[in-house]
TORGU-260024 format. One record per residue (C-alpha): x, y, z. Coordinates in steps of 0.25 Angstrom, whole numbers, plus 2048, in hexadecimal, padded with zeros to 3 digits. Layout:
BEGIN
+------+-------+-----+
| east | north |  up |
+------+-------+-----+
|    X |     Y |   Z |
...
+------+-------+-----+
END
This chain:
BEGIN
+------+-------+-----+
| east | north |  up |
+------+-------+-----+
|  B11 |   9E8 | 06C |
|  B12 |   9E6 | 07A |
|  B11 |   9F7 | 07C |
|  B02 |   9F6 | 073 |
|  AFC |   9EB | 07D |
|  B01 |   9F4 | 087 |
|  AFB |   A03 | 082 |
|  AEF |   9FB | 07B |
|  AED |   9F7 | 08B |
|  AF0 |   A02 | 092 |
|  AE5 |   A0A | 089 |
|  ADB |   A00 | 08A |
|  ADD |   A00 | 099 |
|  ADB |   A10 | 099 |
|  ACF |   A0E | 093 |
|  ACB |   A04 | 09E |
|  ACD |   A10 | 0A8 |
|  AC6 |   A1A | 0A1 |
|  ABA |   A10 | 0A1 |
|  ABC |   A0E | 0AE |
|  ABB |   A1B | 0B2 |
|  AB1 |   A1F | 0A9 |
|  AA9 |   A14 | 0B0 |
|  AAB |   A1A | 0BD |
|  AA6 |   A25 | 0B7 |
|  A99 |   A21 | 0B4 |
|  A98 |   A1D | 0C6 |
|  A8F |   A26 | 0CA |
|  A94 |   A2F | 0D6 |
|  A8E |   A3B | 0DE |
|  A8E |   A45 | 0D3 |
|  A88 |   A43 | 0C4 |
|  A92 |   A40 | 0BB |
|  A8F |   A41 | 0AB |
|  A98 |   A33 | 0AB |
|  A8E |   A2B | 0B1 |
|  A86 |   A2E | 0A7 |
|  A8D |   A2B | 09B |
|  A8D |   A1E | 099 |
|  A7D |   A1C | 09C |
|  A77 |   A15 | 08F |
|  A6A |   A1C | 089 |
|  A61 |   A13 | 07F |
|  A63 |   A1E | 074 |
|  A5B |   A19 | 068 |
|  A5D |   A0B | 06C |
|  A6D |   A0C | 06E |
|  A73 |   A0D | 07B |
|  A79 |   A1A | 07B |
|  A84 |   A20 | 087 |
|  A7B |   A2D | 08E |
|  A8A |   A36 | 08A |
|  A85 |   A34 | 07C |
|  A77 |   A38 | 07C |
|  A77 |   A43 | 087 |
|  A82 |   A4F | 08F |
|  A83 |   A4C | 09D |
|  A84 |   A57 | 0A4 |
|  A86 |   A5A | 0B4 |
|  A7B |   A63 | 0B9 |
|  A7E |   A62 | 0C8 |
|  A87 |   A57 | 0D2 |
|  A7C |   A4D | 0D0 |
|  A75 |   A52 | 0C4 |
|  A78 |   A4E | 0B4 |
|  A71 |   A56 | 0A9 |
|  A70 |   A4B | 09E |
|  A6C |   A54 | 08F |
|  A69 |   A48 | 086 |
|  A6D |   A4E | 077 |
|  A61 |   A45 | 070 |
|  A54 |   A4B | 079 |
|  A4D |   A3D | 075 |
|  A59 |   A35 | 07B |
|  A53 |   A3A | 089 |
|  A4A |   A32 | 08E |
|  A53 |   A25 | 08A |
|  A5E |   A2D | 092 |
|  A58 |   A2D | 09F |
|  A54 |   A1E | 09F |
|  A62 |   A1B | 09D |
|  A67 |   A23 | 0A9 |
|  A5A |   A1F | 0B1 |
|  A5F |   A10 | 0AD |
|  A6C |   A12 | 0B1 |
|  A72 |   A09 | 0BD |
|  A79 |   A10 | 0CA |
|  A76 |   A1F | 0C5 |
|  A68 |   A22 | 0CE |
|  A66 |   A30 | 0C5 |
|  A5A |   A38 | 0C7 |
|  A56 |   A3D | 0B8 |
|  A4F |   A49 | 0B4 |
|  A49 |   A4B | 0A6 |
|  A45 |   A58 | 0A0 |
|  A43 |   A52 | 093 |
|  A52 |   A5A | 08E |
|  A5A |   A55 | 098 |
|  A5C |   A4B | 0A4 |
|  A61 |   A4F | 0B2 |
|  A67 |   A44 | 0BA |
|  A67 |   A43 | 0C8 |
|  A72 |   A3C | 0CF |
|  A6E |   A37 | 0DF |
|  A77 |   A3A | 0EA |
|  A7D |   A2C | 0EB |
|  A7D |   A25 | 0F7 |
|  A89 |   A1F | 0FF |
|  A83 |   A0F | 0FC |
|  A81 |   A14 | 0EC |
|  A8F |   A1A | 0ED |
|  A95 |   A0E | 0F2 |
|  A8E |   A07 | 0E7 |
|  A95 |   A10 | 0DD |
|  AA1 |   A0D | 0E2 |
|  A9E |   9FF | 0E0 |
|  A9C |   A02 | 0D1 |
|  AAA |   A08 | 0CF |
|  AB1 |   9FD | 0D4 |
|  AAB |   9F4 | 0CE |
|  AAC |   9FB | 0BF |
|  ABB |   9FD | 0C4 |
|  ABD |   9EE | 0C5 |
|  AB9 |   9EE | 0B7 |
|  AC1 |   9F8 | 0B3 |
|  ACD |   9F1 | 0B8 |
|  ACA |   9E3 | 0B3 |
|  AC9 |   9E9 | 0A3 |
|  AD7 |   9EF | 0A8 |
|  ADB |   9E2 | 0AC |
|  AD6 |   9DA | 0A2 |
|  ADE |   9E5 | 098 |
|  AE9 |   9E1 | 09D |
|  AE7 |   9D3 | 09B |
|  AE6 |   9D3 | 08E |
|  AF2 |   9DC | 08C |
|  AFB |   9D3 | 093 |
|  AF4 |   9C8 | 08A |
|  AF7 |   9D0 | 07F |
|  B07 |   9D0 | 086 |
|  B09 |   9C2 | 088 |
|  B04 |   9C0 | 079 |
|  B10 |   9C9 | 075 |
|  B1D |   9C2 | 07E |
|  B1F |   9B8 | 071 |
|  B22 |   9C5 | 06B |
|  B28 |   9CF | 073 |
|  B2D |   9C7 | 07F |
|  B2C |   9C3 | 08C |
|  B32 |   9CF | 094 |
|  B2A |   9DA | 08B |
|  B1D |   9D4 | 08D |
|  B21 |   9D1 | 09C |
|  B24 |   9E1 | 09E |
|  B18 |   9E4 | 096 |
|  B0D |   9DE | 0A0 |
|  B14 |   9E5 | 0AC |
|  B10 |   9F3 | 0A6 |
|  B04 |   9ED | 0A0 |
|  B01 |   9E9 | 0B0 |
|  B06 |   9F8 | 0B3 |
|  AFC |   9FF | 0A8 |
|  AF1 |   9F4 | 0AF |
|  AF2 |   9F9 | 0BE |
|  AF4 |   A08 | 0B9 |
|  AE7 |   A06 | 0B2 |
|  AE0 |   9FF | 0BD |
|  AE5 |   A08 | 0C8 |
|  ADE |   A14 | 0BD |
|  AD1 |   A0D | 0C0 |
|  AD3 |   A0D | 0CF |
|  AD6 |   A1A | 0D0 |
|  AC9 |   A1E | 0C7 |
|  AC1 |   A16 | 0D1 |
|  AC8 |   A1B | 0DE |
|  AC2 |   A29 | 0D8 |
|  AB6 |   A24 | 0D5 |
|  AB4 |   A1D | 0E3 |
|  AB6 |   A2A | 0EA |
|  AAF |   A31 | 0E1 |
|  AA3 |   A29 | 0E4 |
|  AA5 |   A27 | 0F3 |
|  AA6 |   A38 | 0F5 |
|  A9A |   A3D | 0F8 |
+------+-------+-----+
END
């Protein structure tokens, strides 16, 4: 019992990583980056729609992304939703086939503000992680009628060690990501 509260935890909290670096990803930095992009929502016959399903994303250049939407009437609707989108600043060009989306140089201020971003998505990564194992050790102190003091007791020391490898993932990611968006 006490080894499925701590696998069920540990897999939910590698979950909380990936989205947390999938998160990071979607922080714009210097170059283009399909990622950003990703997760943008498109009005697609009245359901919000994430832009990785309705389009390819595609590098072109450092700054450029060439965005082919596979339904030609879904343009229009796809270029408002990136137009609308908060903290990207992208130039857009339509040919009526495809969109060409320009990504600015960023400046030091704007890249400060980035970084800004990142931490603070961090902290939110790392309070799901925490509150993760929260309800683990909940779920752990529910069992000591049954399993005994001592189990439970060794239990939420690896359940803290599991917690601060997991939390010392997320810095990591965000260390990388921080330089990334303070090289120029």
């Amino acid at each position: 019992m006490i080894t499925d509260v701590l696998t069920d935890t540990t897999q939910r909290m590698d979950k909380a990583v990936e989205a947390a670096k999938e998160d990071f990803a979607t922080v714009r930095t210097g170059r283009a980056n399909p990622q950003m992009f990703q997760k943008i929502l498109v009005d697609y016959y009245g359901t919000p729609t994430p832009l990785g399903q309705l389009a390819s994303l595609q590098n072109q250049e450092a700054r450029t992304l060439l965005i082919t939407p596979y339904d030609k009437s879904a343009l229009r609707d796809i270029e408002n939703a990136i137009r609308d989108t908060p903290n990207l600043g992208a130039n857009l060009g339509n040919d009526g086939i495809v969109i060409r989306a320009s990504l600015p140089e960023l400046t030091n201020d704007r890249r400060k503000e980035y970084v800004k971003i990142v931490k603070t998505k961090g902290e939110d990564s790392k309070v799901s992680v925490r509150n993760l194992r929260r309800k683990a050790k909940d779920e752990l102190d529910a069992l000591k009628s049954e399993v005994g003091d001592d189990d439970v007791a060794r239990a939420e020391k690896e359940l803290e060690q599991i917690t601060k490898t997991h939390i010392d993932a997320i810095d990591e990611a965000l260390k990388r990501k921080e330089a990334e968006l303070l090289a120029i």
